[in-house]
Backbone as a printed PyTorch tensor [residue, N CA C, xyz], in Angstrom:
tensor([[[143.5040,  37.0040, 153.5150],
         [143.3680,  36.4940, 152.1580],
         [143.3850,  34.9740, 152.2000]],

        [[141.9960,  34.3690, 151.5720],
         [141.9310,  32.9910, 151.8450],
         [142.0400,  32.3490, 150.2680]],

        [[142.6310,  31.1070, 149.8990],
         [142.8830,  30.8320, 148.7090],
         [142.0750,  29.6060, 148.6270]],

        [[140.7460,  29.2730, 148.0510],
         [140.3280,  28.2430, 148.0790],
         [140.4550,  27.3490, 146.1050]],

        [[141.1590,  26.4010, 145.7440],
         [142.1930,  26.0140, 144.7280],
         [141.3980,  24.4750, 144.6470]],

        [[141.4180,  23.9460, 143.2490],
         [141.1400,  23.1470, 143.1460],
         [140.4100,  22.6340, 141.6420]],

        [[140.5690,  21.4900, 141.2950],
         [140.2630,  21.2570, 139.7840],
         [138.2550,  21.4660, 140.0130]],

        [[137.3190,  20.7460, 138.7950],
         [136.3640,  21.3700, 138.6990],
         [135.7300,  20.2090, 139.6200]],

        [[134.4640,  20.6720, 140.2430],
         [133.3730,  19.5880, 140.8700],
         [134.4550,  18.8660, 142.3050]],

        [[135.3000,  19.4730, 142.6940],
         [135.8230,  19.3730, 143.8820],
         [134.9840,  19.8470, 145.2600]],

        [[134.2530,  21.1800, 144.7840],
         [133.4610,  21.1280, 146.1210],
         [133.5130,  22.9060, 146.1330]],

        [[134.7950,  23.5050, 145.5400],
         [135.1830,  25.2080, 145.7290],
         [133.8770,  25.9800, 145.8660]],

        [[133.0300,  26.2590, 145.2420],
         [131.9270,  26.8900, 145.0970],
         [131.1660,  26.6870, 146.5110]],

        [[130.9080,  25.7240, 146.4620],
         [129.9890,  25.5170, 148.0960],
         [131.1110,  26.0320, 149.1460]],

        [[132.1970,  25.5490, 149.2460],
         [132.7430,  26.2660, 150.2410],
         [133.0990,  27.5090, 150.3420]],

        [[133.0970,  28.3580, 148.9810],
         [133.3800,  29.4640, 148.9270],
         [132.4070,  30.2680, 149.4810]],

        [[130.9060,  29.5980, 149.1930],
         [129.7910,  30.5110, 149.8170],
         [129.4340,  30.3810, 151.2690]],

        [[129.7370,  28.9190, 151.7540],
         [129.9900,  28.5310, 153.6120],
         [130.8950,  29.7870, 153.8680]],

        [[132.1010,  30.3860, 153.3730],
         [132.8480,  31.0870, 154.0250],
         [132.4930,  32.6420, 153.9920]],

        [[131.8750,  32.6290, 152.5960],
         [131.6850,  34.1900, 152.9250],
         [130.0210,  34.5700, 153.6300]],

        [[129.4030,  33.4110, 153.8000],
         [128.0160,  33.9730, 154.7420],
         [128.7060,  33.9090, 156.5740]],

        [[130.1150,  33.2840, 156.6380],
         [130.7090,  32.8980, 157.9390],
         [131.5960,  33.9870, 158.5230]],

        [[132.3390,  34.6440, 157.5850],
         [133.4690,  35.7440, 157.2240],
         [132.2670,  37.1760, 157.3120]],

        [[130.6120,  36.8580, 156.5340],
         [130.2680,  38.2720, 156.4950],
         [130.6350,  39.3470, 155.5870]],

        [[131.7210,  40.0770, 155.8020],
         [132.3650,  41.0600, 154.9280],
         [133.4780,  40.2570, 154.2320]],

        [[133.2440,  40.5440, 152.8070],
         [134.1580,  39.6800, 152.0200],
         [133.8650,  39.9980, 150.6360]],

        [[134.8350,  40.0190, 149.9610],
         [134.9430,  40.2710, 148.9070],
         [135.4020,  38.6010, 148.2130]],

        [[134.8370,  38.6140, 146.7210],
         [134.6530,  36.9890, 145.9770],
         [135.6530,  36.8700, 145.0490]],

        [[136.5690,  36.3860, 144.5420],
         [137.1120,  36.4120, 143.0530],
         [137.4690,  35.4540, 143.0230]],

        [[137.2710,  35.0240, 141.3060],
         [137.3500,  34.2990, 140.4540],
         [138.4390,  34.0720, 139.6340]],

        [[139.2270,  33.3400, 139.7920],
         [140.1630,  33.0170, 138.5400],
         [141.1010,  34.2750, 138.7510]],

        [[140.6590,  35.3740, 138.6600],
         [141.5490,  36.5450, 138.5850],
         [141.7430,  37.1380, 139.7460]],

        [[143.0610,  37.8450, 140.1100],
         [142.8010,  38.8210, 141.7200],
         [141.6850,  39.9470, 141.6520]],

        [[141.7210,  40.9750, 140.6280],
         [140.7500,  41.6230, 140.1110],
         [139.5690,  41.7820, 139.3230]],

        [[138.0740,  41.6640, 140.3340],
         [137.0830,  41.6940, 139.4890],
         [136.6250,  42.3610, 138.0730]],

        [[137.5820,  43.5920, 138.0300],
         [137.4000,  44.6630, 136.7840],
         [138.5990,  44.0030, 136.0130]],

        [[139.2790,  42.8220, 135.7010],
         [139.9190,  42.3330, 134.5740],
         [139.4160,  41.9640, 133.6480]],

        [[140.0080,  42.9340, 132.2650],
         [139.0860,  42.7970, 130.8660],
         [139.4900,  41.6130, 130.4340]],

        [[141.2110,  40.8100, 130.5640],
         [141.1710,  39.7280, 129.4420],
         [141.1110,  38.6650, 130.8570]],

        [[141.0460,  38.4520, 131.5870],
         [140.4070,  37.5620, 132.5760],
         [139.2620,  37.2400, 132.1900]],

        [[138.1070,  38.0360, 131.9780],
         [136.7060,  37.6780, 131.9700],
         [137.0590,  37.0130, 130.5950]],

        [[137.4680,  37.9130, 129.5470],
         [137.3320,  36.8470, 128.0860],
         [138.1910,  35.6340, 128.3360]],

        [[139.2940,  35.3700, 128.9210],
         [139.7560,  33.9970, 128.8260],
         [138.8770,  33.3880, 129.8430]],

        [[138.5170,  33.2580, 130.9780],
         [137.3500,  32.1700, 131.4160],
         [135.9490,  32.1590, 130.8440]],

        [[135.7370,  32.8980, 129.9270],
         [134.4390,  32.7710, 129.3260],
         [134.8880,  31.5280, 127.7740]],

        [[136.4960,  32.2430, 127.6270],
         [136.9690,  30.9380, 126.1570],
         [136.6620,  29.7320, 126.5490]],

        [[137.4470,  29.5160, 127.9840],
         [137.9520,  28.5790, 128.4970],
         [136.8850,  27.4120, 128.6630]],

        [[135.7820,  28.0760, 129.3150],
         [134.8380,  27.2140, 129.5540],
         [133.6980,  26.6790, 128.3420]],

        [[133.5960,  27.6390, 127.4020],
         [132.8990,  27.2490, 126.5970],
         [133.2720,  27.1730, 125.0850]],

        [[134.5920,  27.4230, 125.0540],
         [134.7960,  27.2150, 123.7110],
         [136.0310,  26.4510, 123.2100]],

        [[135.7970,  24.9350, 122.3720],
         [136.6500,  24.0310, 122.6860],
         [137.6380,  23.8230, 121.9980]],

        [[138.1770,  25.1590, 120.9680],
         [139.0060,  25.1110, 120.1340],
         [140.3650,  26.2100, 120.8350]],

        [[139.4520,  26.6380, 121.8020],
         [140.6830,  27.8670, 122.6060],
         [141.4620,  27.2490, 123.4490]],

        [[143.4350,  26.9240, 123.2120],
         [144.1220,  26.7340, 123.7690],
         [145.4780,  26.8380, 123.2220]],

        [[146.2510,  26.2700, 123.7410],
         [147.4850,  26.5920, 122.9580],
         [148.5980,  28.0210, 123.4110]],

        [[148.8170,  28.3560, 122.6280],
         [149.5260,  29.5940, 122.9170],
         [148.5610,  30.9640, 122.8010]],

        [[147.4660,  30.3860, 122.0640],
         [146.1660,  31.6820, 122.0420],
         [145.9850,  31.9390, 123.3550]],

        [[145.7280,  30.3670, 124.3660],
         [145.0650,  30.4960, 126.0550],
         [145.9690,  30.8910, 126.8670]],

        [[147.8900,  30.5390, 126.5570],
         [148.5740,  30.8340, 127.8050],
         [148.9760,  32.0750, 127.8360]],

        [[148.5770,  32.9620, 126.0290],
         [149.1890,  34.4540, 126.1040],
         [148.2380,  34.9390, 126.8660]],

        [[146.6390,  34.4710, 126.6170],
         [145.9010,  35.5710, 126.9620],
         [145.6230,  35.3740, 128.5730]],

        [[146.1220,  34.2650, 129.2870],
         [146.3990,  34.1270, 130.6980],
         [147.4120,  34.9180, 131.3570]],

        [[148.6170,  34.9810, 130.7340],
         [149.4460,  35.4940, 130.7750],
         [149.1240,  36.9500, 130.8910]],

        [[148.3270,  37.8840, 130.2200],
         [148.1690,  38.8370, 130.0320],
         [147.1660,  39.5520, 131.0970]],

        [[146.3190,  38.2480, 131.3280],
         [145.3220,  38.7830, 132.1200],
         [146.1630,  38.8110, 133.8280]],

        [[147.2740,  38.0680, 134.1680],
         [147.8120,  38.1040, 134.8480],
         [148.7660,  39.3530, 135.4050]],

        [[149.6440,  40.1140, 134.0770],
         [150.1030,  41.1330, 134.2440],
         [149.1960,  42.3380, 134.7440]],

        [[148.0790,  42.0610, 133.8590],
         [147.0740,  43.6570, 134.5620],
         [146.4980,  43.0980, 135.6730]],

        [[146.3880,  41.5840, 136.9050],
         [145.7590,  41.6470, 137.8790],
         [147.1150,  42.5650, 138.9560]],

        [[148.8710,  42.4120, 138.4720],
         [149.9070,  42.6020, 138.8090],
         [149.8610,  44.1600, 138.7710]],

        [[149.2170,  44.5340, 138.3760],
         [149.2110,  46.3130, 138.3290],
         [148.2160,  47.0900, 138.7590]],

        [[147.2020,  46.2660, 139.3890],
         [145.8600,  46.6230, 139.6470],
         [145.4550,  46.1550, 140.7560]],

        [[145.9780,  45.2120, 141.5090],
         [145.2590,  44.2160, 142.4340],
         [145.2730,  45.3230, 143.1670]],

        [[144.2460,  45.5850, 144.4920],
         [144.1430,  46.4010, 145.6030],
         [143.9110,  45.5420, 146.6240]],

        [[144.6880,  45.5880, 147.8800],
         [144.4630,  44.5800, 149.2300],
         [143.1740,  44.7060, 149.8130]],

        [[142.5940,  43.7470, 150.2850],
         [141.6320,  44.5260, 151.2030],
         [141.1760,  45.2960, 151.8550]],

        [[140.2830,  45.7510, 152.2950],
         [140.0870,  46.8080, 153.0380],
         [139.8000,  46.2430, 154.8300]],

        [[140.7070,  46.8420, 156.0220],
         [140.6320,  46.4010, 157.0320],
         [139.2560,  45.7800, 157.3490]],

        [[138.9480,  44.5510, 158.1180],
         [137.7320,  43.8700, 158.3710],
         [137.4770,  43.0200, 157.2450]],

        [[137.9620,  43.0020, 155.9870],
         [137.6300,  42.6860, 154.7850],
         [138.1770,  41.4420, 154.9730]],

        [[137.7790,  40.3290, 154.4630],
         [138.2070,  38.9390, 153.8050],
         [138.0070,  38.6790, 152.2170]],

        [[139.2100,  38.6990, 152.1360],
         [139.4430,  38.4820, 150.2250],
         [139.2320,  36.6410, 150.2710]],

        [[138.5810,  36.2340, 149.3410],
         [138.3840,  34.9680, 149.3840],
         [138.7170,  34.7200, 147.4890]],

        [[139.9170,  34.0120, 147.5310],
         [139.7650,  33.7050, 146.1540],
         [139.9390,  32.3680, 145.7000]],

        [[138.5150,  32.5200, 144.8000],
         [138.1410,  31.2090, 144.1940],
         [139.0810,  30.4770, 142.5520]],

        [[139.8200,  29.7580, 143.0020],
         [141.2560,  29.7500, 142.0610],
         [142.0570,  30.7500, 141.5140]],

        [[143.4220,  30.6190, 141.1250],
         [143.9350,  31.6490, 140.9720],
         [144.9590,  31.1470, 139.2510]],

        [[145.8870,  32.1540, 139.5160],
         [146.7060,  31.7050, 138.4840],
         [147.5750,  30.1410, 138.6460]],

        [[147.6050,  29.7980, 139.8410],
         [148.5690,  28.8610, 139.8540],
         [147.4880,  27.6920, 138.9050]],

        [[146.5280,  27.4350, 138.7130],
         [145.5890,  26.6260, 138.2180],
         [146.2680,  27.2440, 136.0250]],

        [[146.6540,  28.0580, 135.8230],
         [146.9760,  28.1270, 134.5400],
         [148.6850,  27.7920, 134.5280]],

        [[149.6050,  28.1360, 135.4020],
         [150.5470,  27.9060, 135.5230],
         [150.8340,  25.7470, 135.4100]],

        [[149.8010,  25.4650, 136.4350],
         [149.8880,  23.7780, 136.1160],
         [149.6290,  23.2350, 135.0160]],

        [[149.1940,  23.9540, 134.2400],
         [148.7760,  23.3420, 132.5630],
         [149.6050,  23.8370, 131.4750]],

        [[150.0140,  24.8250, 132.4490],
         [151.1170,  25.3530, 130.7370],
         [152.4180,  24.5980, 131.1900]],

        [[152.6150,  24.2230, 132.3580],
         [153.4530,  23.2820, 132.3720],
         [153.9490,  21.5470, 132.2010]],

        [[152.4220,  21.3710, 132.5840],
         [152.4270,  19.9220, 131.5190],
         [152.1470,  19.7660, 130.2840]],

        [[151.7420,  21.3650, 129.8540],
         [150.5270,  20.5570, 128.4200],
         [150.8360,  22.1540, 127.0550]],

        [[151.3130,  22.9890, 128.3930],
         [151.3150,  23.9880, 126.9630],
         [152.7460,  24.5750, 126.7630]],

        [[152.7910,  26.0760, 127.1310],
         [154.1100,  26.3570, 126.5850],
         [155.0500,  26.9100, 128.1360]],

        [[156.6290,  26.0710, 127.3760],
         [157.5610,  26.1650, 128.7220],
         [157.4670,  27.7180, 128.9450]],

        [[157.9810,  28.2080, 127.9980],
         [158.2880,  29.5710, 128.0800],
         [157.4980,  30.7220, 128.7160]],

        [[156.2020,  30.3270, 128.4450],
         [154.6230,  31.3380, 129.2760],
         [154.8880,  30.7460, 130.5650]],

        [[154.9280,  29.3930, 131.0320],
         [155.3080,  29.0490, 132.0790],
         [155.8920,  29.5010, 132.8530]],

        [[157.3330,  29.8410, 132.5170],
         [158.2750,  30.5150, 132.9960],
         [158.0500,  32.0430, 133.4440]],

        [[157.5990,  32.4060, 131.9830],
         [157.1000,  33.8310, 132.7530],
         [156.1790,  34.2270, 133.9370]],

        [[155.1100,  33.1220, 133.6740],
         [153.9930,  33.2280, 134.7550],
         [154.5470,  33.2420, 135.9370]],

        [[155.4850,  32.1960, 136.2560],
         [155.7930,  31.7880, 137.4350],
         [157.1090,  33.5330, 138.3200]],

        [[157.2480,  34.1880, 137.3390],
         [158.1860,  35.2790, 137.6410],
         [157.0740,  36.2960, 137.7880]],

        [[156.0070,  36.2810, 137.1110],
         [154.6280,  37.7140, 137.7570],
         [154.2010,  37.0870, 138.5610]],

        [[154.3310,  35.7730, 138.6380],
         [153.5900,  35.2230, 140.2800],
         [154.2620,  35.6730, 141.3970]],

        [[155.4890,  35.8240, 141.0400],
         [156.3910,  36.1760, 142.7970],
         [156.1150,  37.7200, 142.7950]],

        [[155.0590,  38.9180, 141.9950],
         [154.6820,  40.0850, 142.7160],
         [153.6590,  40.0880, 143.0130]],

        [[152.7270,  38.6530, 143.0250],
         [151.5560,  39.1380, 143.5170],
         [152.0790,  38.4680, 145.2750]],

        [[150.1380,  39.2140, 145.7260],
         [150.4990,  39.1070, 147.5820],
         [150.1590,  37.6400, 147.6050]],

        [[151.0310,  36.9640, 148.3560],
         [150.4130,  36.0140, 149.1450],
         [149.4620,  35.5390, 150.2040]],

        [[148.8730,  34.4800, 150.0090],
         [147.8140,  33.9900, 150.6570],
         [147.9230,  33.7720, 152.4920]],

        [[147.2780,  33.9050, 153.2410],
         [147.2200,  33.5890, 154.4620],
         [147.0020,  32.3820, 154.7870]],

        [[145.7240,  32.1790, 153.8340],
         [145.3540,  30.6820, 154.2590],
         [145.0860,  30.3240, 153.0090]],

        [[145.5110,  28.5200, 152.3890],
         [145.0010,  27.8610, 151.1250],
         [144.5490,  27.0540, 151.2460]],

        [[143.5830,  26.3920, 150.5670],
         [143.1480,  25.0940, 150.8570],
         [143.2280,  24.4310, 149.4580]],

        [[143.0650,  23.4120, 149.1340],
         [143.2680,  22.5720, 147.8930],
         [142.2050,  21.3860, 147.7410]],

        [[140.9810,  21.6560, 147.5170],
         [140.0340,  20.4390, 147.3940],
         [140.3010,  19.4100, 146.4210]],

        [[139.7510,  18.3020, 146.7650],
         [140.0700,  17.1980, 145.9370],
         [138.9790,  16.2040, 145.9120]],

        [[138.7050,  15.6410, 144.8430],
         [137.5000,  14.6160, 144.6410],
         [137.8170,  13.5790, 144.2440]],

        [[137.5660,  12.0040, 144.1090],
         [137.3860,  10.6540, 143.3200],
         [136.5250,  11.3750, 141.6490]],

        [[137.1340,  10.5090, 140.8600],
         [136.1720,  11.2080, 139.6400],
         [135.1450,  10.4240, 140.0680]],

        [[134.7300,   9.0090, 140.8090],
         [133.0870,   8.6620, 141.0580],
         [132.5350,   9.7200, 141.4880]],

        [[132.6920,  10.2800, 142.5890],
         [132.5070,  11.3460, 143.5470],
         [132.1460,  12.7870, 142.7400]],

        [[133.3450,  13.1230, 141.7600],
         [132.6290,  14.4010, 140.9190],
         [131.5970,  13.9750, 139.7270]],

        [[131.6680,  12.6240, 138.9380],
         [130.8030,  12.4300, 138.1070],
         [129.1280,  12.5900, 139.3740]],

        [[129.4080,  12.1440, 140.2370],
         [128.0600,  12.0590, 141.1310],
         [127.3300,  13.2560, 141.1480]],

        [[128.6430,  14.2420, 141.2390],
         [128.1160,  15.8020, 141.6650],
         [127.8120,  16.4820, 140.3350]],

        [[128.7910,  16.1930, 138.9140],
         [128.0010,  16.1380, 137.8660],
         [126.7070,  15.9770, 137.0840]],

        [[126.3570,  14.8440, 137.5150],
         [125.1390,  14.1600, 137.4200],
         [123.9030,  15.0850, 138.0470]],

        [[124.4930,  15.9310, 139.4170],
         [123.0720,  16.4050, 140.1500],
         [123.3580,  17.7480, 139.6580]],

        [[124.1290,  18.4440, 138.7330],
         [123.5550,  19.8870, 138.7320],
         [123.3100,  19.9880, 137.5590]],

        [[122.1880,  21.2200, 137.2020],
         [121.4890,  21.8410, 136.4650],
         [122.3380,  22.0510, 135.2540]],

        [[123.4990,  22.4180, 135.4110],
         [124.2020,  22.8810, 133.8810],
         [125.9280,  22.7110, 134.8210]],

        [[126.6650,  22.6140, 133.6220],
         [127.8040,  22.1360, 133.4620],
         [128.6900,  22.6780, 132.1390]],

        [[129.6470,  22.7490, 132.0880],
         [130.4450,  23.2850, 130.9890],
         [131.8000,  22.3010, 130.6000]],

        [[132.3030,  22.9910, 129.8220],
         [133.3710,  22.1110, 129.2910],
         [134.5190,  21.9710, 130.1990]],

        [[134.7380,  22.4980, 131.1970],
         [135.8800,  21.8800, 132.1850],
         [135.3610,  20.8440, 132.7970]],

        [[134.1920,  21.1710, 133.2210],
         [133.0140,  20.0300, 133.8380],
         [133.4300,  18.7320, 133.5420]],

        [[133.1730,  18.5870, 132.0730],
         [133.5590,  17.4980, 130.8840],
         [134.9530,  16.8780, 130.7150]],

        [[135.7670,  17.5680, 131.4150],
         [137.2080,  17.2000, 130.9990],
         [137.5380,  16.0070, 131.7680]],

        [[137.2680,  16.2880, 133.0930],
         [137.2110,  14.5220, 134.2430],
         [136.8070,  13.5220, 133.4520]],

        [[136.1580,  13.4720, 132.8300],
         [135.3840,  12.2680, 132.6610],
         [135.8510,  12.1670, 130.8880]],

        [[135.7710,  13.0620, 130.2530],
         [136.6600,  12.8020, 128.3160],
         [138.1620,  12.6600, 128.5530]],

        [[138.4580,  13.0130, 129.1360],
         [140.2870,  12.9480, 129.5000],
         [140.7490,  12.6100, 131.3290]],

        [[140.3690,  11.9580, 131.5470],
         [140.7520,  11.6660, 133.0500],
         [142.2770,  11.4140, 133.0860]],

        [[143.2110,  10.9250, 132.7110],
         [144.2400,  10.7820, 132.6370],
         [145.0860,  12.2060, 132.4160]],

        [[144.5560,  13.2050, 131.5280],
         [145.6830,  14.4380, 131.7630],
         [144.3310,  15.2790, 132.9710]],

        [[143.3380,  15.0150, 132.8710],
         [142.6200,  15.5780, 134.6650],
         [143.5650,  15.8010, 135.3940]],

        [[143.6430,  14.3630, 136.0660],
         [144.1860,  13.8650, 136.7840],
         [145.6940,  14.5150, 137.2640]],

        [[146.4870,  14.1780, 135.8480],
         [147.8400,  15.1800, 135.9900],
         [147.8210,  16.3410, 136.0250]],

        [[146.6950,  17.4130, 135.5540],
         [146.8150,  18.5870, 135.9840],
         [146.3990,  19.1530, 137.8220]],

        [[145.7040,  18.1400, 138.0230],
         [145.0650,  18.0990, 139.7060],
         [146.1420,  17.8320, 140.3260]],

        [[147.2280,  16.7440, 139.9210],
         [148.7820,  16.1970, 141.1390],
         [149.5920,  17.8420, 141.0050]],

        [[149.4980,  18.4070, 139.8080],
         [150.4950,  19.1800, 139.6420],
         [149.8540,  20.5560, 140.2800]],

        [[148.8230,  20.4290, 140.0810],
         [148.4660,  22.2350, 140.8450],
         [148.3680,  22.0710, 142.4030]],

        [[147.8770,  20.6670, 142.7630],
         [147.9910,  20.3760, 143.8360],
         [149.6510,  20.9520, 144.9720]],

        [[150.1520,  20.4390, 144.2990],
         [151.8490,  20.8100, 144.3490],
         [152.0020,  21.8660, 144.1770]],

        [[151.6260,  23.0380, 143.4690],
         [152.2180,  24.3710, 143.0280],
         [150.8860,  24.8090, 144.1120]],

        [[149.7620,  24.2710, 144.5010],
         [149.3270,  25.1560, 145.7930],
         [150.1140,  24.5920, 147.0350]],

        [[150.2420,  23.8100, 147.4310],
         [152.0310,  23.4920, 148.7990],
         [152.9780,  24.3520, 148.1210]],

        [[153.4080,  24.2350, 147.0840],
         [154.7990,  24.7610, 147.4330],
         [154.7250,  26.3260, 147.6250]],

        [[153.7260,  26.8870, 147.0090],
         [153.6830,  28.2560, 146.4660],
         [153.0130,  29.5000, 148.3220]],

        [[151.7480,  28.4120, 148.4210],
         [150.8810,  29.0400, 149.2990],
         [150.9490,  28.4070, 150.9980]],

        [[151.4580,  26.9560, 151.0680],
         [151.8150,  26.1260, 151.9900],
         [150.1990,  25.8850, 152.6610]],

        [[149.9540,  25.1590, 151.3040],
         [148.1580,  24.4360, 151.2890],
         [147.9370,  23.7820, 151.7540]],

        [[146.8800,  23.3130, 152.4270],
         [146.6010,  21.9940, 153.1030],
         [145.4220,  21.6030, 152.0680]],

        [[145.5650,  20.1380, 151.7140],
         [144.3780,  19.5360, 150.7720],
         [143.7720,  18.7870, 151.5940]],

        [[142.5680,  19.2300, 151.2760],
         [141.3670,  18.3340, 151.5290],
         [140.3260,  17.5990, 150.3830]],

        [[140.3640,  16.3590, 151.2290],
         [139.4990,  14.9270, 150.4630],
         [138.0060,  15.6750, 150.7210]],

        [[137.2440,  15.4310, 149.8340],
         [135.9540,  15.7440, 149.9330],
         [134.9060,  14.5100, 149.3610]],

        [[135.2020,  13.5680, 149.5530],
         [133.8370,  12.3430, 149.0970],
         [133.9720,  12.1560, 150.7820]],

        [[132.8590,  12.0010, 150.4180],
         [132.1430,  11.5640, 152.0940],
         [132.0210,  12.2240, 153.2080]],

        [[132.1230,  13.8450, 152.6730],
         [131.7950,  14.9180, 153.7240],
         [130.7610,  15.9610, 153.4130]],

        [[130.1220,  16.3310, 154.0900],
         [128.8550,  17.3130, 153.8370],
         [129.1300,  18.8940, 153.8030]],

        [[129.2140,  19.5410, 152.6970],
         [129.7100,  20.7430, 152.7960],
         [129.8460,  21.5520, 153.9900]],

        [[129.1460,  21.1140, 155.1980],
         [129.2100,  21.7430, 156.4110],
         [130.4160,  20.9660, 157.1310]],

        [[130.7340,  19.9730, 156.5360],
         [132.0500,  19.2020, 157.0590],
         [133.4900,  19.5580, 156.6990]],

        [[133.3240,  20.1260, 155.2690],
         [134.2600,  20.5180, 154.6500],
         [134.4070,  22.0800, 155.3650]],

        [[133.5610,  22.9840, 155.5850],
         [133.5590,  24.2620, 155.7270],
         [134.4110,  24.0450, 157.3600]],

        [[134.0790,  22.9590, 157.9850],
         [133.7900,  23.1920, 159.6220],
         [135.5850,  22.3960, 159.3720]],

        [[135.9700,  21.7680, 158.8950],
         [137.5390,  21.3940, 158.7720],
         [138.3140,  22.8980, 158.0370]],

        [[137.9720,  23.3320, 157.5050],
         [138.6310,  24.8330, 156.4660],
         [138.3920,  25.7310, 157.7730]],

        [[137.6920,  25.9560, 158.5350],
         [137.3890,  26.8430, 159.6080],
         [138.0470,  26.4260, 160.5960]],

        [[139.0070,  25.3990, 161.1030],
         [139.5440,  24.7300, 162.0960],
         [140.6550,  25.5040, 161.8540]],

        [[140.8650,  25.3390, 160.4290],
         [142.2510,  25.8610, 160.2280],
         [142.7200,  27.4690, 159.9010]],

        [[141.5510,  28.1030, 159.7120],
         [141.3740,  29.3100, 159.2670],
         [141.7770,  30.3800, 160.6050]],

        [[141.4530,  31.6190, 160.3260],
         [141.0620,  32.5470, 161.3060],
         [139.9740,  32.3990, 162.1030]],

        [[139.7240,  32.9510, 162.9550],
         [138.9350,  33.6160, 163.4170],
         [137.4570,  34.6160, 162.7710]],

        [[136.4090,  33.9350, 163.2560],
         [135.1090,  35.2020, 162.7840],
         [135.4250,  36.0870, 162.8770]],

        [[135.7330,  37.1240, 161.7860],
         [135.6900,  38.6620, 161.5820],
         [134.1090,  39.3390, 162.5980]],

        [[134.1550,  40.5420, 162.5570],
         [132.7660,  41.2750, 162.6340],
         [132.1460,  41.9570, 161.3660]]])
């Protein structure tokens, strides 16, 4: 189980797909441990596109989507590489600077039944560096937007998840301006396992 973590336009996506054409057999997830999560899919579909959803509306329904990944998650299947592309600790860092103590608290108590990670990584960008990568793609959404309309609580939510991926998963972060996704993949693979079959 590989944990690849990180705020938006850090780089996750490209490396997520370096690893699973490298890994072969692998299973992908998003935000949630479980692909069949009903309020997972509706809170990252709020999240990203709709700019009035937050508050205690976003950390219940995080919260919630968290308990059913806690009752549902299934481990891999031998040969299998679970690769997940952020997790809860990315909602846990915001309800702790910005939303509610109390969801916080709870989160952080369904976090100690899910499985832990083998390997984490924690990407990180310059906002020059993600506005750059901004600039070159096709479409973008409202987290997209948040670096650059609010850089200052960005910023603090990136130190703080940064931290809750060390303390939680024992992450190693990686800088990504000035490396070529095959640079980034070929440093994450140094540290990783071994090619599966």
């Amino acid at each position: 189980m590989i944990l690849v973590e990180g705020l938006d336009l850090a780089g996750k996506s490209t490396l997520i797909e370096g690893l699973r054409q490298h890994f072969g057999r692998t299973r992908v997830l998003n935000g949630q441990f479980c692909s069949n999560n009903p309020s997972g899919k509706v809170a990252r579909e709020l999240v990203r596109w709709d700019e009035g959803f937050g508050g205690l509306e976003a950390g219940s329904l995080f919260l919630s989507s968290m308990l059913w990944d806690a009752r549902h998650f299934v481990p891999p299947a031998p040969g299998e590489v679970h690769l997940q592309d952020s997790c809860w600790l990315r909602t846990l860092a915001f309800e702790q600077l910005f939303g509610s103590i109390p969801i916080a608290r709870m989160m952080e108590e369904q976090g100690r039944r899910f499985p832990r990670f083998e390997k984490a990584f924690f990407l990180t960008a310059s906002l020059a560096e993600r506005e750059r990568r901004f600039r070159s793609r096709s479409q973008n959404d409202l987290h997209d937007l948040m670096a650059f309309r609010k850089p200052d609580k960005f910023l603090a939510i990136e130190r703080r998840l940064r931290d809750l991926v060390i303390e939680w998963e024992a992450g190693v972060v990686i800088e990504t301006d000035g490396l070529s996704p095959a640079q980034v993949l070929s440093r994450v693979l140094s540290k990783s396992v071994a090619k599966t079959a």
